[in-house]
C-alpha positions in Angstrom: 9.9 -16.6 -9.3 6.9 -14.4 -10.2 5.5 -11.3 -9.1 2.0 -10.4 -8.2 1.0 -7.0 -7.6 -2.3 -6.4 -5.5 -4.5 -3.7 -6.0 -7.6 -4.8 -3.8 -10.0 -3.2 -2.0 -12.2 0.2 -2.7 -9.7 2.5 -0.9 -12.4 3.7 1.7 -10.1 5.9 3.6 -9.3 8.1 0.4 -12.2 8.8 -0.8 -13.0 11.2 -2.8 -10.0 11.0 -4.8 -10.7 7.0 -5.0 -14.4 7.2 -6.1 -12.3 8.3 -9.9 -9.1 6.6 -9.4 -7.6 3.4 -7.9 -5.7 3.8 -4.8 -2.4 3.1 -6.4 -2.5 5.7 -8.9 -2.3 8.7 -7.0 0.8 10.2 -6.7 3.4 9.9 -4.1 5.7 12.9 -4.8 6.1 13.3 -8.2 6.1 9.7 -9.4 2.7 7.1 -8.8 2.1 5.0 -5.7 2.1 2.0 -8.1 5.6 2.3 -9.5 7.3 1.7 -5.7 6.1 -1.9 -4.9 7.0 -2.7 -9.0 10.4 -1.3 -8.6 10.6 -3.9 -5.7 9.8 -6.7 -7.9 12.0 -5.7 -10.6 14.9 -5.4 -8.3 14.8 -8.8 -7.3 15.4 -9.4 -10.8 11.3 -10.6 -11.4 10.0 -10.1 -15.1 6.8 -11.9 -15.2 4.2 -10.0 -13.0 0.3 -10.1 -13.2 -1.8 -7.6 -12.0 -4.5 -7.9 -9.5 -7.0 -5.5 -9.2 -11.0 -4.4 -8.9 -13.3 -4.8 -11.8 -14.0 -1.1 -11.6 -10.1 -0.1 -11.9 -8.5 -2.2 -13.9 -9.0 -0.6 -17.1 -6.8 2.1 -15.4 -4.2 -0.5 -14.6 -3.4 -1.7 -17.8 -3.8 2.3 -19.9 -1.0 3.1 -17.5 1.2 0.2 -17.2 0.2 -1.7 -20.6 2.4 -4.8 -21.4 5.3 -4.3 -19.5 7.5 -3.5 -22.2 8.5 -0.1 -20.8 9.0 -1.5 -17.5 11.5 -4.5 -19.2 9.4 -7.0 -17.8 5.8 -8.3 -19.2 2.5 -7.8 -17.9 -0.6 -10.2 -17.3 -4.2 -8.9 -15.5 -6.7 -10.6 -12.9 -10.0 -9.3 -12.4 -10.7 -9.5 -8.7 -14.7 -9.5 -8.9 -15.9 -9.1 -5.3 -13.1 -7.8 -2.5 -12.6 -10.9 -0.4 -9.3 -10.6 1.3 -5.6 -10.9 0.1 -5.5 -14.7 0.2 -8.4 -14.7 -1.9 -6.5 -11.7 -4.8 -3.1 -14.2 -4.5 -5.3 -17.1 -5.4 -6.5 -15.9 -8.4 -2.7 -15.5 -9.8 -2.3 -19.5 -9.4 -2.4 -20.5 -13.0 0.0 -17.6 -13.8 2.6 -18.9 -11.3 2.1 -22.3 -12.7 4.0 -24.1 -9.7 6.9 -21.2 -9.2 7.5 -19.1 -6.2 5.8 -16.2 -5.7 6.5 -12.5 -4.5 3.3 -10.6 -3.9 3.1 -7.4 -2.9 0.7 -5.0 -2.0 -0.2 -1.7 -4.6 0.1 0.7 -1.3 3.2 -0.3 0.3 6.1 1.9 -0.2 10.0 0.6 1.1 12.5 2.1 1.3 14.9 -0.9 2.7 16.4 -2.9 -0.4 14.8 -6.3 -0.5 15.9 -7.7 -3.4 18.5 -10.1 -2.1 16.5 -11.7 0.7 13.3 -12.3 -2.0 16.6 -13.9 -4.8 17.8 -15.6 -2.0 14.4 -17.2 -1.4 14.4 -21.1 -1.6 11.6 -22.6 0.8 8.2 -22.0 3.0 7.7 -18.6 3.4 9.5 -15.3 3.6 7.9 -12.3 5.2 9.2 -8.1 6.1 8.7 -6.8 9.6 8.9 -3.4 10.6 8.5 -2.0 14.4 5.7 0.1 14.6 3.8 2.5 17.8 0.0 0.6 16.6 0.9 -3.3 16.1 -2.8 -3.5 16.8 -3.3 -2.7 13.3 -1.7 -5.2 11.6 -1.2 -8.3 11.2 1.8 -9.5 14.2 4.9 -11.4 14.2 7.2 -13.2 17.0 10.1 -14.2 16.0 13.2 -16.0 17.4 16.3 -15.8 15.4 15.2 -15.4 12.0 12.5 -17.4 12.3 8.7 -16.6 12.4 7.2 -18.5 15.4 3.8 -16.8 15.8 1.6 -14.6 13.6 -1.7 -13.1 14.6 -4.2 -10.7 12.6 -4.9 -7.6 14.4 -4.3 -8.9 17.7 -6.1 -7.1 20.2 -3.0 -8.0 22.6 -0.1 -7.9 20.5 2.5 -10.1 21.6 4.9 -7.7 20.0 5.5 -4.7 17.9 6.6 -6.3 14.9 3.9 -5.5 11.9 4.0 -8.0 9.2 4.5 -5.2 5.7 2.8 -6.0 2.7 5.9 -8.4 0.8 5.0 -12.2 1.3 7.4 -14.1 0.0 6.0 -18.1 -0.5 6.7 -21.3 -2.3 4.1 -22.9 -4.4 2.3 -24.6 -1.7 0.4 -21.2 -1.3 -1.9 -22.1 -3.8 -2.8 -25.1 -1.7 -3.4 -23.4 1.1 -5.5 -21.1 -0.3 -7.4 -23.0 -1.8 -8.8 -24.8 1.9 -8.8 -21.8 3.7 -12.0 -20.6 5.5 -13.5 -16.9 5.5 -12.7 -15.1 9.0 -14.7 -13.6 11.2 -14.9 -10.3 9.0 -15.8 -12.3 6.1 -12.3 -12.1 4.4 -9.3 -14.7 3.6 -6.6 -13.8 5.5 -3.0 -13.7 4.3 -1.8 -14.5 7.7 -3.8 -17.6 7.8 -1.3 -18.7 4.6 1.3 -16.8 6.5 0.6 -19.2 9.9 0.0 -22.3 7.9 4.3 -22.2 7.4 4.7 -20.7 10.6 2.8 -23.8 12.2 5.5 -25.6 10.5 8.4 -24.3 11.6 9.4 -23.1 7.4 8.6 -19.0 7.6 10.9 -16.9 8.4 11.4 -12.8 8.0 13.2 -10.2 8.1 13.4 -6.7 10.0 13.3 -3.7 8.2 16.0 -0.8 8.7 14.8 1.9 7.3 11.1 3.5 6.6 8.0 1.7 5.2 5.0 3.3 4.7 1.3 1.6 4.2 0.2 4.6 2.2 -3.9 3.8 2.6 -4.6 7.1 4.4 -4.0 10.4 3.4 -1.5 11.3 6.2 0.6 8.1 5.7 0.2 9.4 1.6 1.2 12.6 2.4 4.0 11.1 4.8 5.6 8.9 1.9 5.6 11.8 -0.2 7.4 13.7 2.3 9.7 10.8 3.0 10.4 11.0 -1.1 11.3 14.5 -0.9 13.6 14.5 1.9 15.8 11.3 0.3 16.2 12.7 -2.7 17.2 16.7 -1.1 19.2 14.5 1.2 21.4 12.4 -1.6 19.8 8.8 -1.0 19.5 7.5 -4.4 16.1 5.0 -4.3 15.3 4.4 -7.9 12.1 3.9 -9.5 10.8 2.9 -12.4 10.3 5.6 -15.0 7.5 5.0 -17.6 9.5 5.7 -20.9 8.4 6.0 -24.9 11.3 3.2 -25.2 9.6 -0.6 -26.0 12.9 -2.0 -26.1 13.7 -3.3 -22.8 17.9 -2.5 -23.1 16.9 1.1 -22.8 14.4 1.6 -19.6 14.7 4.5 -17.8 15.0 5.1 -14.4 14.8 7.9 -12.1 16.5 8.7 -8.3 14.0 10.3 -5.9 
């Protein structure tokens, strides 16, 4: 399986602090929003990962994360010209997944549920997180019976549940082919829940329900509430590691760090 990490959009809803830095650099706590969706990856045992980010950040991407080597695991980059939807970012890493699976995850999403066994586990369709929230409106929405996925909507107006699809997408290789014939929405983007329907339709997507916190960490009181979540697991004992960006380029030796 491969990784893809997404860094899209301009981060509107941080601004100032985006207009010099991407989104995914600034720091949660004491450690950068980046390195929580990569420990994810990395935990689920995932060594080749390729970057997907803005033409205006990327340089930024690679000075801090370089070729992987501190991380033990090896780095590739995709330019992401023109913002046009998380379908459209996961396409671009097709030639880099070469006809794997696939683990994307968004730059901004922070977990704090281990997910590593149900993304190893991982044989067929499509594989997605959902967490109960108070605004489903928000997000994109999942129904599910049993374990499996049986409807998901984008930013329903009239949820049918409470059930936010997080930003993990776990999908085979027919992804690609689905991206590839998908059509703009009505806001002009390519919607990951259109690939996310396309296995729902077929009765192969299924997902599971997170325990503990997740955090989309796009605005600066759901950054400020990860941060705080941080602190308060790590006063409290609960060991959540994450990836510590050593001097060491042998891969034996990385470095962690409990927060």
């Amino acid at each position: 399986m491969k990784g893809v990490l997404i860094f899209g959009g301009s981060g509107t809803r941080l601004k100032p602090l985006t207009e010099i830095k991407n989104k995914s650099l600034l720091p949660v706590y004491d450690k950068p929003l980046i390195l929580y969706p990569l420990q994810v990856l990395l935990d689920a045992g995932i060594k080749e990962i390729v970057i997907i980010s803005g033409s205006e950040h990327v340089d930024q991407m690679a000075g801090f994360l370089g070729s992987g080597g501190h991380f033990g695991c090896e780095f590739s980059y995709r330019v992401q010209d023109k913002a046009g939807g998380i379908a459209q970012a996961l396409g671009l890493a097709e030639s880099f997944v070469d006809g794997d699976d696939v683990c994307a995850i968004l730059g901004d999403n922070v977990y704090f549920d281990d997910l590593s066994t149900h993304i190893r586990n991982f044989t067929e369709g499509a594989h997605l997180f959902l967490k109960e929230v108070a605004d489903p409106e928000r997000f994109g929405v999942a129904e599910m019976d049993g374990e499996k996925v049986v409807s998901v909507e984008e930013k329903p107006k009239h949820p049918k549940t409470n059930m936010a699809v997080t930003g993990c997408y776990v999908y085979d290789k027919h992804c690609f082919d689905i991206i590839r014939n998908l059509k703009p929405s009505a806001r002009g983007e390519y919607e990951i829940t259109d690939v996310s329907g396309w296995y729902v339709q077929r009765g192969l997507a299924k997902a599971t329900k997170l325990e503990r916190e997740w955090v989309d960490a796009g605005t600066f009181d759901s950054l400020f509430r990860a941060a705080d979540i941080v602190r308060k697991h790590r006063i409290e004992g609960i060991v959540k590691n994450v990836t510590e960006k050593t001097t060491q380029t042998d891969t034996k030796n990385v470095e962690k760090v409990s927060v």
